[in-house]
Structures are given as structure tokens and as C-alpha cells.
N, C-alpha and C positions, 0 to 999 in steps of 0.2 A: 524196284529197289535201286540201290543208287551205285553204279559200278566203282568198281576201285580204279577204276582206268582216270575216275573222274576226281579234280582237287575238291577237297571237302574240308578237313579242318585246316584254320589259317595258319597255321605252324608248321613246321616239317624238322623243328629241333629234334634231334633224339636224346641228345646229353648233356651235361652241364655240371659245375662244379657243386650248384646247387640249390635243392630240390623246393618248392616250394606251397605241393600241394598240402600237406597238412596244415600250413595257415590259412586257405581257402576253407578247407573244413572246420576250422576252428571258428571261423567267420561264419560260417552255416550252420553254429551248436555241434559240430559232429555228429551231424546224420548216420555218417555209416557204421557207429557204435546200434543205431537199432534195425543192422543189418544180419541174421544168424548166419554165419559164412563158413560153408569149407572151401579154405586155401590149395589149390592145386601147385604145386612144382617140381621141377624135374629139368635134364636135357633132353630125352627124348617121350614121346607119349602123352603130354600135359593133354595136349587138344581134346585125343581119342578119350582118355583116361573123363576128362570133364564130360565130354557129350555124353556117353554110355552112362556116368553117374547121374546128370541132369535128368535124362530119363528114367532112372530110377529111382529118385527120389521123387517123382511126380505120382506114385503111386500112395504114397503116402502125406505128400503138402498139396496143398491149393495152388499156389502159385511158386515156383520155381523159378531165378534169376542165372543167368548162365553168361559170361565175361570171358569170352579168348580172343586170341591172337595168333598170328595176324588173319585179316581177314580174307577170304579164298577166290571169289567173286564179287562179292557186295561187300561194302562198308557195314552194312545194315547188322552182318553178320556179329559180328564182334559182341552186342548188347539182344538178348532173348530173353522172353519169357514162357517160358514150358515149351521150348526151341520156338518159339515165332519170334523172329528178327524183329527189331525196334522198324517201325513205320519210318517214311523217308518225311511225312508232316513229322511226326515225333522226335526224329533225327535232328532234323533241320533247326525245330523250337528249340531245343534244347544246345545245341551250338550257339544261338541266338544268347541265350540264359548265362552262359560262361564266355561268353565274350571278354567280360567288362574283366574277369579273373584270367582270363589268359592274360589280357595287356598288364595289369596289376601286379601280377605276380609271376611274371615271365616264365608260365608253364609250358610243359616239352609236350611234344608229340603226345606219349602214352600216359602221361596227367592227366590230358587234357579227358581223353577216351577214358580213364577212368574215372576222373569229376564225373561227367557225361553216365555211367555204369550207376555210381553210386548216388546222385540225384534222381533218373529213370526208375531205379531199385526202391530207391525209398519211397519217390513219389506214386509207385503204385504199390506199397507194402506188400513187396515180397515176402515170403514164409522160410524162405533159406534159399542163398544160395552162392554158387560156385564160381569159384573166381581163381582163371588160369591166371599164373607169374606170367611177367613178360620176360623179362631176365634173369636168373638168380634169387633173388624173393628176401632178404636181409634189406635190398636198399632198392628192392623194386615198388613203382606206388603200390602195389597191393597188396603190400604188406600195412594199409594203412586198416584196413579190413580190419580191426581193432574185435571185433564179437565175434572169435572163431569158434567152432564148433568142432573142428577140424582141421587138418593138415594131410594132405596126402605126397607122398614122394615117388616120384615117379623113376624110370632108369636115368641112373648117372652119368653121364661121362663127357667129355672134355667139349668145351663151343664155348664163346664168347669167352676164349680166354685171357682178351684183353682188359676185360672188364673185373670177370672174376676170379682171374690166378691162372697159373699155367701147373699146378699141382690139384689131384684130385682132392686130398683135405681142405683145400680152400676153396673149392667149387663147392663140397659141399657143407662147410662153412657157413655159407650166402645160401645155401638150397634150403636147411634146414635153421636159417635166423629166423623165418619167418613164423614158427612155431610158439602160440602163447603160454603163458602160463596158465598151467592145467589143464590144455589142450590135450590131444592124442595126436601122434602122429603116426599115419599109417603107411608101410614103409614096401614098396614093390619087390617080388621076389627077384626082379633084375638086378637088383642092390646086396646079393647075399654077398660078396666077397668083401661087402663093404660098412655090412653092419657093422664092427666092432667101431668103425671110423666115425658110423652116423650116430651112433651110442654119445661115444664122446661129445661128438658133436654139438650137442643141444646143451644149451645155458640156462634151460629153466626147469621148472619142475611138471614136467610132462611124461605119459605115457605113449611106450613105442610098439606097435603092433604092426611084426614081418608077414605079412603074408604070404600064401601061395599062389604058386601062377593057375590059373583056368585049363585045365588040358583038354576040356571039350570043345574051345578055341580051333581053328585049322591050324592059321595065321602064327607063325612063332611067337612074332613078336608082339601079338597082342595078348598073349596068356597074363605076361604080367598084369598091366593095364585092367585088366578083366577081372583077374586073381583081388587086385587092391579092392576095385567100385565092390565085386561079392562082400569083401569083408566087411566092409563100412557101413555096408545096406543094412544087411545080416545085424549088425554092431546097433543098428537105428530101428530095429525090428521089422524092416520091409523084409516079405517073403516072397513078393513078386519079385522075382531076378530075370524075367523077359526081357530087361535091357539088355540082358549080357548076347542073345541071341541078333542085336541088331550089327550092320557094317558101318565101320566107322564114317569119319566124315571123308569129302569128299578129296581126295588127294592124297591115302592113305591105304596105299595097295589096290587102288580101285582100279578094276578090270573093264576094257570098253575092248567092243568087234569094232576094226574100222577095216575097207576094205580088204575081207578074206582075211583077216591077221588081228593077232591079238595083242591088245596094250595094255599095260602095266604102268599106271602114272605114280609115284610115291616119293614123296617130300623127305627121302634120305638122305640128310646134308650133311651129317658128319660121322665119322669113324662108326660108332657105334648103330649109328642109324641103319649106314649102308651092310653092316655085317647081319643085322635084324633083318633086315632087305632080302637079301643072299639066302640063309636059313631060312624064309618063309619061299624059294622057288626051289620047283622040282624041274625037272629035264633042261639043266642048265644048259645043254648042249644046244637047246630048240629055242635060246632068246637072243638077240642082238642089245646092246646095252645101248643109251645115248645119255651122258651127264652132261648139266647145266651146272653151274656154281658162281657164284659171288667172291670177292676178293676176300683173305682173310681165313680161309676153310686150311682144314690138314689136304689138300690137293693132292699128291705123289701118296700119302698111303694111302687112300681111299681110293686111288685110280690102281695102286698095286693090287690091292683088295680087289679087285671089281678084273682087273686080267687075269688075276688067279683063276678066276671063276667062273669066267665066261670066254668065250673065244675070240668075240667080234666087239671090242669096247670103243664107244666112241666120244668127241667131245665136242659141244657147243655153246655157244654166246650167246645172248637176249639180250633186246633193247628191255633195257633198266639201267640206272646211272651205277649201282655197287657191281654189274657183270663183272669179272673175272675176262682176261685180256686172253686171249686162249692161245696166242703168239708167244707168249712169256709161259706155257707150259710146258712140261718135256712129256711129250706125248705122242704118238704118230698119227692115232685116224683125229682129224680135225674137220669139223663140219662148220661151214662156214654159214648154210641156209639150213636150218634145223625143221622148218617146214618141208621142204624141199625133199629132207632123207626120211622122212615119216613118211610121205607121198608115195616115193619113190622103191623102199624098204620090200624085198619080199618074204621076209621074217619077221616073227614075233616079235614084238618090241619092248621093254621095260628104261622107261624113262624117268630118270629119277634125280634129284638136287635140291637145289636152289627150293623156299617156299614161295620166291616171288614168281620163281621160271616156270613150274609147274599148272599154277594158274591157264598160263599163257597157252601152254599144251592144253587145258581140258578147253579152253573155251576155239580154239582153233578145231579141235574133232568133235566139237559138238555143230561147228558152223559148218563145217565138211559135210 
């Protein structure tokens, strides 16, 4: 498969004033109208929430299409079918195929990856399938996903709030536009202080189904998540629920021995994430903390949150162009070689940020 270390698609836009993938699809009959789709979105959980349900919907479709973001090691990952990643010949062809629509219609970054999603999809006629937001979901492309079946809403709370508001009505405003007429939207029980908001919420004539979290889960923070895929399976008449017994994907509380000591790698990057984080460990006393982050994050609460709670919190940088300048933070332990203090550590470790910094950890302790 083809590493994300490595450049693949010819664009690296991520924004623009405006969007232009729906005339691509217009150009192509709208293919992805004979796509059955449930829409995944949320701030935190979209990932886990989609994999867990992919797999359980494979007990009752043939073929199952599966759309997240971003992707963890491989490019590949991003576009599956019944979880097998898109082939790097398949990849590759298909980048080839939208060429001609990237130049044409100066698509971004995550157009591009979802043209790419919804031609792979059609052209192997998928049976249903799941398509994580990238951002927000009102003015994300995957909201072009036009044949929902579905809507799942995942835990709320504040990220990208340059994009989507710096109030939680307007975040989720954008979370829950993506919702069609006559759809269902099935609603995580992370969101209870906020149903009455997500009620309002919705501008079309759709059904809202709150679920409950999973308490068979360990993981706190994955009961929601767990709690939603039950319902919807349930709701779709699959009885098979052995999805709910698998671990998430890889970056998402995953536990690795590396020298006599244990790691904890988990892509908690913002407020809510990292308090999820927190309430899924026990003998706080017995973990050393190391955060990574990108510019733009709630910084200072999340680092307050994180010495409340732990005794030894520390902080470090990654080569990535968005790192987070770790000189311009008010912080005391500062780690300059984040390999170095993993090496080096003779405590437990829970490393957790950034989803681009995270990576970088799993693929360095697996080369270890």
C-alpha cells in the first residue's frame, strides 16, 4: 500500500471560497444518487463509530463501501470495501480518471478523495455504504451523498472552530445540515445535554433516534459510538452485533508493550477528546503523559485538563508543516526529541494529539 509519507494526490488545497464538486457529478449523471449511504458526523468518534458499523453491516450486504478520514498509515486506507483498502493499481487508475476534473474545476484536497470514493463505489456497485464528514457535514463534500439512508451523529464538541463557529449551536448547525429529507438521524448518547439543540436543529422532515451508550464496552468513550452502530444495525434488522466486540482502528486507545512499558497511542486532540481519554484510564498515578498538537487546538485547557490528572505531563513537536511551535507555549516539561523520551521513559506512557503526530508514533514502535 502506498504510505502517506508519500505525495499522491496533485493538490494539497484544503479550502476555498468555492466548492466545485457537485458539477463534476453533474457531469457524470450523479452517480452517487445510486449510492445507499449512511452519512457519519460528529467531533469526536466519526472514524471508530464508521468502522464498527461497516463491519456490521457486512453481515447483512454483499458488498459494503467504507469512506474516512484521514488516513493512519496508508492512503489506501481512506476508500474500502468490506474493510480491504482500495488497491494501489486501483488507486493510482483512478487518480488518473479525475485528472482532467481536478484541473477543470479546481478541486481541493478532500473533493478530490471523495470523486475518487464515489466513482470506486459505484463502479464496483456497492450495496450500502458509509461515508465519515471530513468537517462539519452542511458544507462538507459528503454531504453530496445525495441517497441517504441514514445519518449518524456522533459526540459534539468544539474543533475547527474557524470553520464552523466558535458556539456550539453553530457547530452543530453544520453537523446536523447534512441530514435528508426523510432520513433518520441517529443521535450518540454523548449528545444528551444537547438534544433539545439537535431537535431544533434540523430543517427538514426527518426522524431523531437518541440512543444509548453500550455499557458492555470497557473504553468510556467508546460506549457511545457502540451504543449508535447497536441501534441502527438493530433499526436495519441485522442481529449479528459481533461488530460491537471488535477494537477500534488503529490510533484509538491502542495499547502496545514496547520495552518493559506500556503505550497508550490516542488521537485526542481536542477538549473533549482528551477528557474521553482521561475517563477511559485507571491508575492515573502509573502513566507519564506526552502531547503532540497542531496550531489552532484549545492548548492551555487541554494541557490544564491533562496536569490535573496526571503528574508527569509533557509536550512535544513533529515534523509536519501545521506542528504547533512548542516555545510559544506556557508549559514547563518540553520535549524537544519525542523519540528520544519514549526510548529513554521508564514509565508507562500515554501519547496522545495531533492525528497527523500519532501516526508517526505508531509507525516508529513498530520499527523499534
Amino acid at each position: 500500500m502506498i504510505s502517506v509519507d508519500k505525495f499522491l494526490i496533485p493538490i494539497q488545497q484544503r479550502f476555498q471560497n468555492e466548492y466545485n464538486l457537485d458539477k463534476v457529478l453533474k457531469q457524470l449523471n450523479n452517480i452517487e444518487k445510486k449510492i445507499p449511504t449512511i452519512n457519519v458526523v460528529g467531533t469526536n468518534g466519526k472514524g471508530s463509530t464508521s468502522f464498527f458499523l461497516s463491519h456490521g453491516l457486512k453481515t447483512k450486504y454483499k458488498k459494503v463501501g467504507l469512506f474516512i478520514s484521514p488516513a493512519f498509515l496508508y492512503h489506501n486506507e481512506r476508500i474500502q470495501i468490506n474493510n480491504e483498502p482500495i488497491s494501489d493499481e486501483d488507486l493510482k487508475k483512478y487518480i488518473s480518471k479525475v485528472e482532467k476534473f481536478i484541473k477543470d474545476y479546481n478541486l481541493t484536497f478532500f473533493e478530490i478523495w471523495t470523486l475518487i470514493a464515489i466513482m470506486y463505489f459505484y463502479d464496483n456497485k456497492v450495496d450500502i455504504a458509509v461515508i465519515e464528514a471530513g468537517i462539519g457535514g452542511l458544507k462538507d463534500s459528503t454531504n453530496l451523498f445525495s441517497n441517504q439512508i441514514a445519518a449518524i451523529l456522533t459526540s459534539v464538541s468544539f474543533d475547527h472552530t474557524e470553520i464552523l463557529g466558535n458556539k456550539i449551536e453553530e457547530i452543530i448547525d453544520q453537523k446536523v445540515g447534512i441530514v435528508k429529507e426523510n432520513s433518520t438521524l441517529y443521535v450518540s448518547a454523548d449528545n444528551k445535554e444537547h438534544f433539545e439543540t439537535i431537535k431544533n436543529a434540523i430543517k427538514v422532515n426527518a426522524t431523531i433516534i437518541y440512543s444509548d451508550k453500550y455499557e458492555k464496552e470497557k473504553i468510556e468513550y467508546q460506549k457511545g459510538n457502540k451504543g449508535v452502530v447497536k441501534n441502527i444495525l438493530q433499526d436495519l434488522g441485522i442481529k449479528d452485533l459481533s461488530c460491537l466486540n471488535l477494537n477500534s482502528l488503529t490510533g484509538r486507545f491502542t495499547e502496545i508493550e514496547f520495552k518493559e512499558k506500556k503505550i497508550i497511542i490516542d488521537g485526542a486532540h481536542n477538549v473533549d477528546g482528551v477528557r474521553a481519554l482521561i475517563s477511559s484510564v485507571s491508575n492515573k498515578k502509573d502513566w507519564t503523559v506526552l502531547y503532540g498538537a497542531i496550531d489552532g487546538k484549545e492548548h492551555q485547557k487541554i494541557l490544564t485538563m491533562l496536569d490535573e490528572n496526571f503528574e508527569n505531563v509533557n509536550i512535544t513537536t513533529f515534523d509536519f508543516h501545521k506542528a504547533w511551535d512548542i516555545d510559544l507555549v506556557n508549559h514547563i516539561n518540553k520535549v524537544k526529541n519525542w523519540k528520544e523520551f519514549i526510548d529513554s521513559s521508564e514509565k508507562n506512557i500515554i501519547i496522545c494529539g495531533s492525528l497527523y503526530f500519532i501516526p508517526l508514533v505508531y509507525k516508529y514502535l513498530l520499527e523499534k
